[in-house]
C-alpha positions in Angstrom: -3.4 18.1 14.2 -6.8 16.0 13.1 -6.0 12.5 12.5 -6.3 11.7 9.3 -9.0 9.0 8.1 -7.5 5.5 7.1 -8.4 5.2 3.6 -10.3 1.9 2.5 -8.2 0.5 -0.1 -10.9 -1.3 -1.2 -13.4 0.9 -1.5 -11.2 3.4 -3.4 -10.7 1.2 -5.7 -14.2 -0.2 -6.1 -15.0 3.5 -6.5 -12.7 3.7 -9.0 -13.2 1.4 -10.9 -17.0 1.8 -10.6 -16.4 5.3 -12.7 -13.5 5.0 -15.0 -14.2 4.5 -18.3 -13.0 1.6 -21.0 -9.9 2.9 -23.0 -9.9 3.3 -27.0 -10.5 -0.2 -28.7 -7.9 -2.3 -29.9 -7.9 -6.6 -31.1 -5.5 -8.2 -28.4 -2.7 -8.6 -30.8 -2.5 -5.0 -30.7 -2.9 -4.2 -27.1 0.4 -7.0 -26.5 2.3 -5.2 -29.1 1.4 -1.8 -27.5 2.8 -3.5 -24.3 5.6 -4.7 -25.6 6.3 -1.6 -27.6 6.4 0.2 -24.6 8.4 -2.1 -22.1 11.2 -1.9 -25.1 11.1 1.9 -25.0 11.2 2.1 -21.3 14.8 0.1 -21.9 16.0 2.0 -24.7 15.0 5.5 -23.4 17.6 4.8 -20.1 20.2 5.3 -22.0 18.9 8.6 -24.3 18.2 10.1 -20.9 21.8 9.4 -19.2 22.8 11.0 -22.3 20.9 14.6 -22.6 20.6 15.2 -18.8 24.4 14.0 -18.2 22.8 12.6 -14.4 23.6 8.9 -13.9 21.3 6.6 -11.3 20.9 2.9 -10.8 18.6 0.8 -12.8 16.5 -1.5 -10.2 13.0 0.8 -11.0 10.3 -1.4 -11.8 8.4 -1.2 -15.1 5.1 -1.9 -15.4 2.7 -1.4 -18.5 -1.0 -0.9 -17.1 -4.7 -0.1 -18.0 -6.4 2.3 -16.2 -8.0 -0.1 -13.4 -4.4 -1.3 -12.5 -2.8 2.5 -12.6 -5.8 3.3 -9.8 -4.8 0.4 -8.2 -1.1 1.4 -8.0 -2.2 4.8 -6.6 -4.5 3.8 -4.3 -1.9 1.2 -2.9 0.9 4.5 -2.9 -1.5 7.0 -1.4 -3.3 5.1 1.1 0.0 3.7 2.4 1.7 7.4 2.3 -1.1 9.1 4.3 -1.0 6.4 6.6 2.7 6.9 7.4 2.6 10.5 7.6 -0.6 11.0 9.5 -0.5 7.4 11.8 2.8 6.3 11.5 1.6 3.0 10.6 2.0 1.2 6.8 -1.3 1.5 5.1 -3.3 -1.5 5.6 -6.1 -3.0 3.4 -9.2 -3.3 6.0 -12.6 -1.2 6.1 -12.3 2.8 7.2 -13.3 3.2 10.7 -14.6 6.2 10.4 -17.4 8.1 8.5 -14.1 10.6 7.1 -12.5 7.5 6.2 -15.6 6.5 4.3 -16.0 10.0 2.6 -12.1 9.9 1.9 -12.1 6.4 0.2 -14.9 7.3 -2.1 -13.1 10.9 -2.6 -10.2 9.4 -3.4 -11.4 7.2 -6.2 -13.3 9.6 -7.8 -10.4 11.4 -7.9 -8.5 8.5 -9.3 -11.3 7.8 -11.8 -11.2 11.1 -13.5 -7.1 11.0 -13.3 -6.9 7.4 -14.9 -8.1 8.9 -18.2 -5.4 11.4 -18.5 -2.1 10.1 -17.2 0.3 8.5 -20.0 2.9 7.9 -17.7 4.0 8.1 -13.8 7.3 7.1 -11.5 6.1 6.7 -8.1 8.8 6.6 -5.4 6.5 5.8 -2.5 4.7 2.7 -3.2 4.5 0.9 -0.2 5.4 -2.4 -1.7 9.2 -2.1 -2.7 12.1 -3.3 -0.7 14.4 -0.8 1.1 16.3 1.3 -1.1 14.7 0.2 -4.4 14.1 2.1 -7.2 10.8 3.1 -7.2 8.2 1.9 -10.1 7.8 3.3 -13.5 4.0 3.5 -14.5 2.6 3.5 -18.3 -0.4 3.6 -19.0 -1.1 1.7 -22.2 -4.8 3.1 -23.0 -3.7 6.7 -22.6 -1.4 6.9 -24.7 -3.1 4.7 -27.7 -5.9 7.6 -27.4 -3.4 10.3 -27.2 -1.3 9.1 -30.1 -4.4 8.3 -32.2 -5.9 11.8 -31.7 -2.6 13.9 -32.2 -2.2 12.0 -35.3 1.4 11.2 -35.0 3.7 7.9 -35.4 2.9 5.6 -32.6 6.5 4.3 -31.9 7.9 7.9 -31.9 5.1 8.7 -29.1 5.4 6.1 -27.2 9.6 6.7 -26.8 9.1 10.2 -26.4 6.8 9.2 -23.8 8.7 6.7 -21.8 11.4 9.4 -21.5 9.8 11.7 -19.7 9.1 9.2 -17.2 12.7 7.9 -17.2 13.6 11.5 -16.4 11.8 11.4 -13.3 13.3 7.9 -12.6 16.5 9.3 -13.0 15.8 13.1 -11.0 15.0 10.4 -7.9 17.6 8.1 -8.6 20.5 10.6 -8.8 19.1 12.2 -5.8 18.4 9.7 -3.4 17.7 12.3 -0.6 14.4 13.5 -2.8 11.8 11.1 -1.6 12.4 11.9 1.5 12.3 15.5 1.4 9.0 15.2 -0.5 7.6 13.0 2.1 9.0 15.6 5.2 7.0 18.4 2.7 4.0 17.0 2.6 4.2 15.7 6.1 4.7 19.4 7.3 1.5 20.1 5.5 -0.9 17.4 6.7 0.0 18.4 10.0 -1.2 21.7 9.2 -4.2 20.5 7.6 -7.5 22.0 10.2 -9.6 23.5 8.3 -12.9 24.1 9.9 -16.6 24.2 7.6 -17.1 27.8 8.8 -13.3 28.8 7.4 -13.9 27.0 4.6 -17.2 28.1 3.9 -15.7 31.9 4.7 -12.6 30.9 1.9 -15.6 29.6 -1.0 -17.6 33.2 -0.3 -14.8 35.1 -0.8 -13.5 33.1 -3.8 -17.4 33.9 -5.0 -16.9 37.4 -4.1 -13.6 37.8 -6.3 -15.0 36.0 -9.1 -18.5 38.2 -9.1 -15.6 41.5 -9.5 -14.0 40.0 -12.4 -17.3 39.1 -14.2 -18.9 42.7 -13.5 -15.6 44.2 -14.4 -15.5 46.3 -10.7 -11.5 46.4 -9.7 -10.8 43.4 -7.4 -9.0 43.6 -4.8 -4.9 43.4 -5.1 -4.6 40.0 -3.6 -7.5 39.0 -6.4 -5.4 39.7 -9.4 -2.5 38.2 -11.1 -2.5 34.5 -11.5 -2.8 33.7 -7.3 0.6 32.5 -5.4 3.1 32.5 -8.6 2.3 36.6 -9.7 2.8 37.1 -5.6 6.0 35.7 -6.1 7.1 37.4 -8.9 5.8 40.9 -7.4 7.1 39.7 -4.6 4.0 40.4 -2.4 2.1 37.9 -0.5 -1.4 36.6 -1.8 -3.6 34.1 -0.4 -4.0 31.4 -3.6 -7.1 30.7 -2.6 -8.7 33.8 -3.2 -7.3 33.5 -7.0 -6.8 29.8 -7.8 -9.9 27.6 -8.2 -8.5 24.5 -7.1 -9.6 22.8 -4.5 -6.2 22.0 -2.9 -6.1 25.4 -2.5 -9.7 26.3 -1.3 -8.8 23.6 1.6 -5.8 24.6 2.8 -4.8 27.4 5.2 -2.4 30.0 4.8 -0.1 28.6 7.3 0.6 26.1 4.5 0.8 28.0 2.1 5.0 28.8 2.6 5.5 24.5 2.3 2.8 24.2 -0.8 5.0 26.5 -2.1 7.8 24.3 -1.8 6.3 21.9 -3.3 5.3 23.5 -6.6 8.8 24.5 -6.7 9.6 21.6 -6.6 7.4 19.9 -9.1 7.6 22.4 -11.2 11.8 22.1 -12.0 11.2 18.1 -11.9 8.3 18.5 -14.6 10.1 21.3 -16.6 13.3 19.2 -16.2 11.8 16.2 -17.6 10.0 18.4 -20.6 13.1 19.6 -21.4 15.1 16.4 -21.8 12.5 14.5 -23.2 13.2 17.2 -26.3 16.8 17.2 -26.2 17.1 13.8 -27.9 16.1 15.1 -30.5 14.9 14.1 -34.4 18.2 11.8 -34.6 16.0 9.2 -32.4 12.8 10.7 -32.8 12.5 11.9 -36.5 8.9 14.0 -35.3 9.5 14.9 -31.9 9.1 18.8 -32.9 5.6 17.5 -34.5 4.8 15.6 -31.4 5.8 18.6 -29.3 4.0 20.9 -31.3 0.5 18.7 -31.4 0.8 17.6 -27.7 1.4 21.6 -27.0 -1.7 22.4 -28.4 -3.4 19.6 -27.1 -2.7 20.8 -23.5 -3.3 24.3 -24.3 -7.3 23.3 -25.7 -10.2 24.7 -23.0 -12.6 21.9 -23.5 -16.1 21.5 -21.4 -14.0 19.8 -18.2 -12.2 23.1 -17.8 -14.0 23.9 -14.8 -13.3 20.3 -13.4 -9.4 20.2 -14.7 -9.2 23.7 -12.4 -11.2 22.4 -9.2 -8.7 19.0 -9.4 -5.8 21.2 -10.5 -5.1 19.6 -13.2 -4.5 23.4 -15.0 -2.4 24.3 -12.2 -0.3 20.6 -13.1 0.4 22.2 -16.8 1.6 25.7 -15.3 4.2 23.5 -13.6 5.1 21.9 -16.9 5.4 25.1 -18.5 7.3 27.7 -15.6 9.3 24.2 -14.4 10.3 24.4 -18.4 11.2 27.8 -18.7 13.5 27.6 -15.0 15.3 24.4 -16.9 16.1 26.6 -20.4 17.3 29.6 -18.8 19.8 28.3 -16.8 21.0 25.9 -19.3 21.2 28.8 -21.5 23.2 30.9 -19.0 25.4 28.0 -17.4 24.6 25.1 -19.2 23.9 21.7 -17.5 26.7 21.4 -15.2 25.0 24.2 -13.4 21.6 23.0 -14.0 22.3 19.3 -12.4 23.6 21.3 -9.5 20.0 21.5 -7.7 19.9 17.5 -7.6 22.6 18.1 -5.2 20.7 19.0 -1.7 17.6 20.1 -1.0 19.4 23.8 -0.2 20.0 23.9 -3.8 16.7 23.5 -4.8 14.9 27.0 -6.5 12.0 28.3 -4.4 8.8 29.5 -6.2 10.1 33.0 -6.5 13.6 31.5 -8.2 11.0 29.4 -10.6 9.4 32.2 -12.4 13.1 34.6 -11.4 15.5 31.8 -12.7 18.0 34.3 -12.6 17.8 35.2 -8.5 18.7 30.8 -8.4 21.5 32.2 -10.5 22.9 34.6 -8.1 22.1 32.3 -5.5 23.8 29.4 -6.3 27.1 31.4 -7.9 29.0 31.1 -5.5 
């Protein structure tokens, strides 16, 4: 394995913040009721949650209401720190990158952030480096986002903003409920950094190829049968093997190698029933506490669903990819609630041998069969 490069906390973040733009404008009385709006929501939408998912956890997650310098902050903190466990072993520390990859990575990595920061309403981060044993994680809102959001879907701020916060409380409680999660994340992505070799002439081999497929589409000549389909999930569902990065233009894909591709799977599975999970619920309350929420649902739907000009860019950073899991994680949750309600549902917080693989994701009823006995 390559050792990965330490990442310069503060040059991620000076990179970050370099490139992110201001949110929408607001006076300050209305950016500290907007902060205060949402701390109360994050409260009240505890209880709503414990409710419509019938999982129970703890309540010692942090809350904190953010701009989008702080949220960079936050990640750059969470992600320096977990690459640094995984690939080193040691906490993630704040002093200069050694190397020129640490360099490149820092400045990667808050470019990254930068683009991200505009886009994220809300996040629960189990890893930040900064919480006592055993806490709770941190619960993440992003005050500026969802001002814009709610302002351009056209809907009534203090419905948003609950509906919001319980999505995020849904994750809070997924990792709360199941406190063997984080760490079967971390041993996930651990497995694949330590796969992570990918030389310029294979990756310069994977990019021609990707070129190749996309010059068959465009001139209509048959691609190949590992070219069609939408990459690893219509493998799964055909139940052949693909290589994603021949069919997905992500760059998480385009750098990764096939041996990896069996734990990346993992991982989608499991992001995808944690984001589908937490769609789901966050509807379930229903118009008895949220009077629009089929409005906001519908709006925010099409919202996500829009091919604006950063199309290209929301595929290379797989931000597309993200709303598949949303939607397939969704569609995994409804089935089986349809066919054995939530008692059956909650039963893949139990280990991480219950959890669906990709193949269940997108076959909900094979995690079914599974799991009946």
């Amino acid at each position: 394995m390559t050792p990965l490069p330490r990442i310069d906390q503060r040059l991620a973040l000076a990179t970050g913040r370099r490139l992110v733009p201001a949110g929408p404008q607001v006076s300050n009385a209305e950016a500290e009721q907007v902060v205060a709006s949402l701390r109360g929501h994050a409260v009240h939408a505890a209880e709503h949650v414990r409710r419509v998912s019938q999982l129970d956890a703890g309540h010692d997650s942090e809350v904190l209401v953010v701009d989008r310098v702080r949220w960079i902050e936050a990640n750059v903190q969470s992600f320096s720190g977990l690459l640094a466990d995984l690939g080193t072993g040691e906490p993630g520390r704040r002093g200069p990158a050694r190397t020129t990859g640490g360099v490149t990575a820092s400045v990667q990595m808050g470019v990254l952030l930068s683009y991200l920061a505009t886009r994220v309403l809300g996040q629960f981060d189990p890893f930040h480096p900064g919480q006592a044993p055993g806490a709770g994680g941190r619960l993440l809102l992003v005050a500026p986002n969802v001002v814009r959001i709610e302002r351009d879907l056209g809907v009534v701020p203090e419905h948003f903003r609950l509906w919001v916060c319980l999505h995020e409380e849904t994750h809070r409680v997924q990792f709360g409920h199941a406190s063997w999660l984080p760490g079967h994340l971390r041993t996930l992505l651990g497995e694949v950094l330590a796969e992570a070799d990918l030389s310029d002439s294979q990756l310069l081999a994977r990019l021609a190829r990707r070129a190749t497929t996309r010059e068959t589409r465009q001139t209509g000549t048959p691609a190949p049968p590992s070219a069609r389909g939408t990459g690893a999930a219509a493998g799964a569902r055909s139940g052949r093997r693909t290589d994603p990065a021949d069919t997905d233009g992500s760059l998480v894909t385009l750098l990764t190698t096939p041996e990896q591709r069996q734990r990346i799977d993992q991982l989608t599975a499991v992001m995808s029933l944690l984001e589908g999970h937490a769609d789901v619920m966050m509807d379930r309350v229903g118009p008895d506490v949220i009077p629009t929420v089929r409005t906001i649902r519908a709006r925010f739907t099409r919202r996500r669903q829009r091919r604006g000009p950063d199309l290209l860019l929301r595929r290379l950073l797989g931000v597309e990819a993200k709303a598949a899991q949303y939607r397939d994680g969704a569609r995994f949750v409804r089935h089986v609630v349809r066919r054995g309600g939530l008692d059956v549902l909650n039963t893949v917080f139990d280990s991480a041998e219950a959890l669906p693989t990709l193949l269940e994701i997108h076959q909900p009823r094979l995690w079914l069969e599974r799991t009946a006995g």
